[in-house]
C-alpha positions as CSV (number, residue, x, y, z in Angstrom):
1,X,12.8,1.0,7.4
2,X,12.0,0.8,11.0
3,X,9.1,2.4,11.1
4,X,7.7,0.2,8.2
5,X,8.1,-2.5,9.9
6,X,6.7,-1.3,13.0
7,X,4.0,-0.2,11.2
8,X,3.3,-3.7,9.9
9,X,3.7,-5.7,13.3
10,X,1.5,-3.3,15.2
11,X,-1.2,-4.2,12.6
12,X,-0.5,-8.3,12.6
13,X,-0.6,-8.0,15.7
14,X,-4.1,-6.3,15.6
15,X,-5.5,-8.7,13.2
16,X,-4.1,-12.0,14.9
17,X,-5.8,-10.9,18.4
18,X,-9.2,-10.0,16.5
19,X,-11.5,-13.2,16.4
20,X,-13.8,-11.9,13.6
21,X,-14.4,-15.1,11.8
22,X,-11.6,-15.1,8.9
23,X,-9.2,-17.9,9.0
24,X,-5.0,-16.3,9.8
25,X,-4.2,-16.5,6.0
26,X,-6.9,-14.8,4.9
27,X,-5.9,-11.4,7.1
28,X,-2.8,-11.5,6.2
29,X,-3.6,-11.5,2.5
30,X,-6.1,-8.4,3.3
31,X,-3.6,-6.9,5.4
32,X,-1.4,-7.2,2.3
33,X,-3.8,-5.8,0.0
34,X,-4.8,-2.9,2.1
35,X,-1.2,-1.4,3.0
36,X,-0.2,-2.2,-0.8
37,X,-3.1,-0.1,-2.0
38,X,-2.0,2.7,1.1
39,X,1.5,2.5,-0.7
40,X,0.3,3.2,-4.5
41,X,-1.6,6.1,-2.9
42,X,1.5,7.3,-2.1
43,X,3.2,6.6,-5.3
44,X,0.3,7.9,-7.5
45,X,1.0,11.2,-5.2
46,X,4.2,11.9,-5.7
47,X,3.9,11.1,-9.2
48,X,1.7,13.8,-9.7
49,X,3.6,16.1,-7.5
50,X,6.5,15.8,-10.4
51,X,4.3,15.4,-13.1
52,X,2.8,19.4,-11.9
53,X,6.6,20.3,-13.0
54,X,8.2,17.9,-15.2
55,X,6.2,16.0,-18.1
56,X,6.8,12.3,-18.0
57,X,4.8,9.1,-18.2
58,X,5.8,6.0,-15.7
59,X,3.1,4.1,-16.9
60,X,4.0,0.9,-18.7
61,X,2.0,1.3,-22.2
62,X,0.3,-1.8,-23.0
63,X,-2.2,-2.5,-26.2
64,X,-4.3,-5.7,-25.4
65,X,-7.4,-5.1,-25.2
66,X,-9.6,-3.3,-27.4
67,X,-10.6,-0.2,-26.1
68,X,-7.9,2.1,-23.6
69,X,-9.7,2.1,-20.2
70,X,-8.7,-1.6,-19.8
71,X,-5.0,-0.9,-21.0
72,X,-5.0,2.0,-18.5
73,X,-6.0,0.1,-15.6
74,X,-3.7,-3.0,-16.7
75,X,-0.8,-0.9,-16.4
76,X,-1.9,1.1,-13.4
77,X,-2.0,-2.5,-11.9
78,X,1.3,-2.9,-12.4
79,X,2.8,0.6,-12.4
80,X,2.0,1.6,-8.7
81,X,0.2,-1.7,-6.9
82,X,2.1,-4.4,-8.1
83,X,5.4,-3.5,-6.9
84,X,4.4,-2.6,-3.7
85,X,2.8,-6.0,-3.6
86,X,5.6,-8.0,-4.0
87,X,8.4,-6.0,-2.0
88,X,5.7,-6.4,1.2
89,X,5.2,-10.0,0.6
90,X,9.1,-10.6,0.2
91,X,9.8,-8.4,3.5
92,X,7.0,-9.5,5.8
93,X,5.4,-12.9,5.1
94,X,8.1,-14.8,3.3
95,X,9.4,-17.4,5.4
96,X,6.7,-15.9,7.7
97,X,9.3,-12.9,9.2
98,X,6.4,-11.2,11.0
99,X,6.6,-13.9,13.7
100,X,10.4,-12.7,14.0
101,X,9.1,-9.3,13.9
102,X,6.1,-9.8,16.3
103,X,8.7,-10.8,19.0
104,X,11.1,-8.0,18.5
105,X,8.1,-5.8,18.9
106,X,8.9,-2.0,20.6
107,X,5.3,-0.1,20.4
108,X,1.8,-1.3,21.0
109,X,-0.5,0.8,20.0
110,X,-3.2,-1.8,18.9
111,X,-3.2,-1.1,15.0
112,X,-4.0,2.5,15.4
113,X,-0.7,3.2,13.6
114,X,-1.4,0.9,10.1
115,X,-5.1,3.3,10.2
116,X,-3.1,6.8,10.5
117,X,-1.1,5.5,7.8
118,X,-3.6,4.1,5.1
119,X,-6.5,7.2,6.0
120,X,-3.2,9.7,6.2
121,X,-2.2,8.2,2.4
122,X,-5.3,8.8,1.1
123,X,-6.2,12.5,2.9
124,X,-2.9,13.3,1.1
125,X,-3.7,11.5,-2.4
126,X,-6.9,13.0,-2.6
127,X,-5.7,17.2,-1.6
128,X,-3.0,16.4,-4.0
129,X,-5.9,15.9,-6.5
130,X,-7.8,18.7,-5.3
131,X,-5.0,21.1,-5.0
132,X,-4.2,19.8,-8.6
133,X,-7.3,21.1,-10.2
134,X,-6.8,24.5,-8.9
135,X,-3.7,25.1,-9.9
């Protein structure tokens, strides 16, 4: 859990010392987004690392709207980004903890580490899907 954390300050801390026109809210709620979306990449990875050897479905099944590709992405949504979503807002930015985190702070190294994580999420996502359709 360290590490998660550390991984979060290091990029508020980028993002707060960046002057690039966006109001403080409005980075953290991309900041948010962005390391959500790293995590569902991660997610979506190992589920189809298990799925290679076991045959199961996480997906919630939904049947709203006509058509499936809707359906499908509805509970994609809430399968693999929602979660995420919510567990990082409750961790970091309620009650605004990434102040209490931004003091405690061990390593700088001026957001690099938040990039090797969401590029390194998606590298792996994307061999997994590669590898997938050779084997």
């Amino acid at each position: 859990m360290n590490c998660y954390y550390e991984i979060w300050v290091d990029v508020i801390d980028k993002a707060k010392n960046t002057n690039n026109g966006k109001s403080s809210k409005d980075k953290m709620i991309t900041l948010l987004v962005a390391f959500s979306i790293a995590q569902g990449f991660n997610l979506v990875t190992i589920y189809f690392i298990i799925s290679y050897f076991i045959r199961f479905n996480p997906l919630i099944g939904f049947d709203i709207f006509p058509g499936k590709y809707l359906d499908i992405a509805l509970s994609g949504f809430i399968s693999f980004y929602l979660p995420f979503f919510v567990i990082n807002y409750f961790l970091i930015f309620y009650k605004k903890k990434y102040e209490r985190l931004l003091d405690k702070r061990k390593l700088n190294s001026g957001g690099k580490a938040f990039v090797f994580y969401f590029f390194g999420s998606g590298i792996i996502f994307f061999l997994t899907i590669f590898l997938g359709k050779l084997l």
